[in-house]
C-alpha positions in Angstrom: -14.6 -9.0 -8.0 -13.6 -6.9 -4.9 -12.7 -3.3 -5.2 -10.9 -0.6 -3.5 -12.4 0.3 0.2 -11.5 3.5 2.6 -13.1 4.3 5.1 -12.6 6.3 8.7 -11.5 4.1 11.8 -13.6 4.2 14.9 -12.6 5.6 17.8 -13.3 3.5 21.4 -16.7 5.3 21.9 -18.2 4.6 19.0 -17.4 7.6 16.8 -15.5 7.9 13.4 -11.4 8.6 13.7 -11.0 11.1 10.2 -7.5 11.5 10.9 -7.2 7.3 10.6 -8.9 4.9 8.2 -8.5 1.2 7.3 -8.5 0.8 3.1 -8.0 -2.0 0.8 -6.2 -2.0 -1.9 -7.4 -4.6 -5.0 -4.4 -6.8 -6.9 -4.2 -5.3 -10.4 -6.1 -8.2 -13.0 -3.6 -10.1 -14.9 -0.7 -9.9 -12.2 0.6 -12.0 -9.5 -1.5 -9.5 -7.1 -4.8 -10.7 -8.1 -7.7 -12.0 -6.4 -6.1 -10.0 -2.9 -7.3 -7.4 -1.5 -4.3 -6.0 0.2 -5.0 -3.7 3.5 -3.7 -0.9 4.3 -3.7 1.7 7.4 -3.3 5.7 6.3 -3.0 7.9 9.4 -3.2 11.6 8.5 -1.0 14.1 10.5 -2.7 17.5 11.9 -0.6 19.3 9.7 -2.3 17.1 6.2 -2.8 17.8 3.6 0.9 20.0 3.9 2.0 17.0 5.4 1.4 13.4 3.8 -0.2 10.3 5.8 1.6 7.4 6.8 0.9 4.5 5.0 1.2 1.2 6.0 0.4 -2.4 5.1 -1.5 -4.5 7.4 -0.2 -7.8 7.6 3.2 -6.5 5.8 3.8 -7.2 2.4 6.1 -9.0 0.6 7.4 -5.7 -1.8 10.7 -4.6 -2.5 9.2 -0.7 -1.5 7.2 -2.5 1.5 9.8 -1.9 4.9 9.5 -5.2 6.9 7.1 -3.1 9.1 4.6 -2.3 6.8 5.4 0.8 5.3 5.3 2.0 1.9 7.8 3.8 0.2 6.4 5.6 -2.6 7.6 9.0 -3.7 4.1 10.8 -3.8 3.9 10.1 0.0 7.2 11.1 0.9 7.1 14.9 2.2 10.9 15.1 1.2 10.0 13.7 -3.0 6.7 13.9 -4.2 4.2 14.8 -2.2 1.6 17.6 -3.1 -1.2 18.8 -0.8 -3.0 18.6 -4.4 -3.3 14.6 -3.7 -6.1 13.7 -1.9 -8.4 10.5 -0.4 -11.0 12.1 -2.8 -8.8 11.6 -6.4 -8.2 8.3 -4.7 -4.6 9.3 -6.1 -2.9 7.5 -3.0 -4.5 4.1 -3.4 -4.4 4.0 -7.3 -0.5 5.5 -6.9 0.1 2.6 -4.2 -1.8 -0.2 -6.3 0.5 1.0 -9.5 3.6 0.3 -7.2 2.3 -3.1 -6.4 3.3 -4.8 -9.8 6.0 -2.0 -10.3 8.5 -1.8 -8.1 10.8 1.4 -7.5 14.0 -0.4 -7.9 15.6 2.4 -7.3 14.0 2.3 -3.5 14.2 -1.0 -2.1 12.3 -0.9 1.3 12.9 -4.8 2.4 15.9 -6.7 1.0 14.8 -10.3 0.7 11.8 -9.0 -1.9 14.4 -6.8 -3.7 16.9 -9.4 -4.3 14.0 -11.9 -5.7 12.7 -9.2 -7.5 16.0 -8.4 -9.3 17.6 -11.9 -10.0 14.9 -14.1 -9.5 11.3 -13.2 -11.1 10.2 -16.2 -11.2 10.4 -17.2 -7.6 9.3 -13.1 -7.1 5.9 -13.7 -8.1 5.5 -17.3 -7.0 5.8 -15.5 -3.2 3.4 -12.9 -4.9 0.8 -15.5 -5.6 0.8 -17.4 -2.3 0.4 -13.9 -1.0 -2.6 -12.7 -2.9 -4.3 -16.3 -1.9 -3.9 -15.3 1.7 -5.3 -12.0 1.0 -8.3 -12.8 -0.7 -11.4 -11.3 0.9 -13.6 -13.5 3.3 
């Protein structure tokens, strides 16, 4: 069983990047997500923690709040919502907040529209993608 993972990028000359890490996120048991261990990039701005990092999956995920770029749309990492210099690496709150989303959507913040529509009229075919996706994402 794999578990969550975060730790500080490195910079060219050998020495740890604090303001970017690499982390994985573990697929919840008992849902389409697991077995994968989903990465994911958080870069933290100067201005953190008033300021939330940028989140963003590594290959992109199929996720209706997942933007075909990678990014996540959640409402506790969104300055403008949620967000509370409170929320830290430390609680973990961001990865467990992010690995909630995973098997429950936002449908109120679609971020990718081909996962949406899936998601919203056909489940089934939602978490067959799901599946295929946590086998490709199942740690090496």
């Amino acid at each position: 069983m794999w578990g969550f993972y975060a730790r500080p990028c490195k910079n060219e000359d050998g020495t740890m990047d604090l303001m970017n890490w690499e982390c994985g996120i573990p697929g919840r048991e008992g849902t389409p997500w697991e077995g994968g261990v989903y990465r994911l990039t958080l870069a933290f701005p100067e201005e953190y923690p008033s300021k939330p990092p940028k989140c963003k999956f590594t290959p992109p995920l199929f996720h209706p709040n997942v933007y075909p770029s990678g990014t996540v749309c959640l409402s506790i990492i969104n300055e403008e919502q949620d967000w509370k210099p409170a929320i830290t690496m430390k609680q973990a709150s961001i990865l467990l907040g992010i690995q909630d989303l995973l098997n429950d959507p936002n449908p109120h913040s679609p971020a990718q529209s081909e996962a949406y529509t899936l998601f919203r009229k056909d489940m089934d075919e939602y978490e067959r993608r799901v599946r295929i996706q946590a086998r490709e994402n199942i740690p090496r």
